[in-house]
N, C-alpha and C positions, 0 to 999 in steps of 0.2 A: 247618391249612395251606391247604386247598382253598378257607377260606372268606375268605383274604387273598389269596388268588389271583385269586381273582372283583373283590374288592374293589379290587386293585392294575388290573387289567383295565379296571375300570368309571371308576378316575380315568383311565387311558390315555384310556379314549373320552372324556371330559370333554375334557382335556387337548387330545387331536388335534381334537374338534369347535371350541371357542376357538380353535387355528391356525389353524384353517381357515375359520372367521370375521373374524379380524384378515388375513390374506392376504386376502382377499374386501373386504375395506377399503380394502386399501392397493392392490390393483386398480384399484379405483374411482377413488379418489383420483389415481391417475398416468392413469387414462382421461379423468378430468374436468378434470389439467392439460393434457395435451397435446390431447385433442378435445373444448374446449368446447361444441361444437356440439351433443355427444351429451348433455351436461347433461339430467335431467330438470326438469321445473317444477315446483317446490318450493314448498310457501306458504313456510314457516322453514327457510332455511339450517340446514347442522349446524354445531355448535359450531368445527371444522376449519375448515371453508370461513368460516368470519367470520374466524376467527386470518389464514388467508392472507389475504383482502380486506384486512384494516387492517395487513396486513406490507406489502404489495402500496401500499397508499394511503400509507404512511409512506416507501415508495421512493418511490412516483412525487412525492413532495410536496419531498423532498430533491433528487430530480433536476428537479426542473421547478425549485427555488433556484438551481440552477448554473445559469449559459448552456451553450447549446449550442455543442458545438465548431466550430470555423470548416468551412464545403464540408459539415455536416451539415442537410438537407432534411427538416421534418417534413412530413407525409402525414397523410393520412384515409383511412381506410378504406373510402369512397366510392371516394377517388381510384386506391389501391390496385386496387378490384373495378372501376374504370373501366379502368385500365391493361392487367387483364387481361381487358377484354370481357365482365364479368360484369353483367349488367344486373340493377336492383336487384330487378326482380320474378322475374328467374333464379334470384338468390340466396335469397329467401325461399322459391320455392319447393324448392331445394336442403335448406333446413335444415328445411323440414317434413318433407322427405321422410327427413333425420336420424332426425326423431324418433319416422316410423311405422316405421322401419326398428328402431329399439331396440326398440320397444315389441315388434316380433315376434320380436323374438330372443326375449325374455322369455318370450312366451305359447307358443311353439313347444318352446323350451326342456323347461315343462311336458309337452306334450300328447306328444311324440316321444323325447323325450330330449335331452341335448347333445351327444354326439357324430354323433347325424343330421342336426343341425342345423349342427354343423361340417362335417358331407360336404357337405350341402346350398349353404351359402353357398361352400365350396372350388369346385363345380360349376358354381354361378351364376357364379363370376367368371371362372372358365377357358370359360363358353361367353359371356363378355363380356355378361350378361342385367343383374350387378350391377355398380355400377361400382367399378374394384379398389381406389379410394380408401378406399371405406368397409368392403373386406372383412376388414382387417386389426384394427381398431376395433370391427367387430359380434365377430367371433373372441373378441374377449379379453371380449366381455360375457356370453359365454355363462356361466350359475351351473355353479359345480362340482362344486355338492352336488347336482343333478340327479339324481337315477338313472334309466339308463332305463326303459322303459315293455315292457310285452312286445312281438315281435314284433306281434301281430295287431295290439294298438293302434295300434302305432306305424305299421303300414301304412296302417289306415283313415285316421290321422290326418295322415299325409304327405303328400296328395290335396290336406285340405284348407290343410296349412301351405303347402304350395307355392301353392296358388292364392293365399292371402294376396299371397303374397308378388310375384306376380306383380302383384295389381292395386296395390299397398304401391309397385311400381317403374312404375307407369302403363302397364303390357303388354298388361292386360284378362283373360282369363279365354281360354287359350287352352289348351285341354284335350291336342292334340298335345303341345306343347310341354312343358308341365308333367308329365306321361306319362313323355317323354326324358328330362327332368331327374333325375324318381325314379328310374328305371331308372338309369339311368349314376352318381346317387349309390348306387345297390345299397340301396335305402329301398322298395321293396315288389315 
């Protein structure tokens, strides 16, 4: 009896680990529809993202056959970032800073844990250091499966994830500040 108990146990974890992998997908997946930007650069697309591309190329192929409706204006996406005062060298520098911005969720993620790095990025945006656009986006990149780190690590390493982060948002390295930060997230 104890030893199908173990065994009925050990498919659980299997069982919950695969959830929790395909949720961890399907994350991803609604992150990388709705904030393309956060894309990472991939040499080969996943099997996923070719299916949506060529659903995606099969709409736009059907609707670019129909005309457009009468009083409908198409645009560029220049025109767009023009409209809004986005200059084009604004914009690229914007979506670099997308992607050091993931990459440190990522690495922080590790070294701290993710739930101090949720405090962390809640803190940045409430003292307006991050901007709130992107703080809902890094949130949901945090991994799940994280666990955290101990105390001690996670203090020595808070120091250094904050500083990241600071230079990651072109602040510099400003040790006050960064100090504040941890503190008021309750991180060392």
């Amino acid at each position: 009896m104890e030893q199908r108990v173990k065994a009925l146990e050990y498919e659980i974890k299997i069982l919950k680990n695969e959830v929790q992998r395909t949720l961890l997908e399907i994350q991803e997946q609604v992150l990388l529809h709705y904030y393309p930007a956060l894309r990472a650069d991939e040499s080969t697309p996943s099997e996923t993202v070719i299916q949506s591309l060529e659903q995606a190329r099969q709409k736009q192929a059907s609707v670019a056959s129909n005309p457009a409706p009468t009083g409908v204006k198409q645009v560029t996406l220049e025109q767009i970032r023009a409209a809004q005062g986005i200059a084009p060298d604004a914009q690229a520098q914007k979506e670099a800073m997308k992607q050091q911005l993931v990459e440190w969720v990522r690495e922080s993620a590790v070294m701290i844990g993710g739930a101090r790095v949720g405090k962390m990025l809640e803190v940045s945006a409430r003292k307006n250091i991050l901007p709130s656009e992107f703080k809902e986006a890094l949130r949901q990149l945090i991994p799940l499966d994280k666990e955290p780190v101990a105390n001690q690590a996670a203090a020595a390493n808070a120091m250094r994830v904050a500083l990241k982060l600071e230079n990651v948002l072109g602040r510099g390295e400003n040790a006050p500040e960064v100090l504040a930060l941890i503190e008021e997230a309750g991180l060392g």
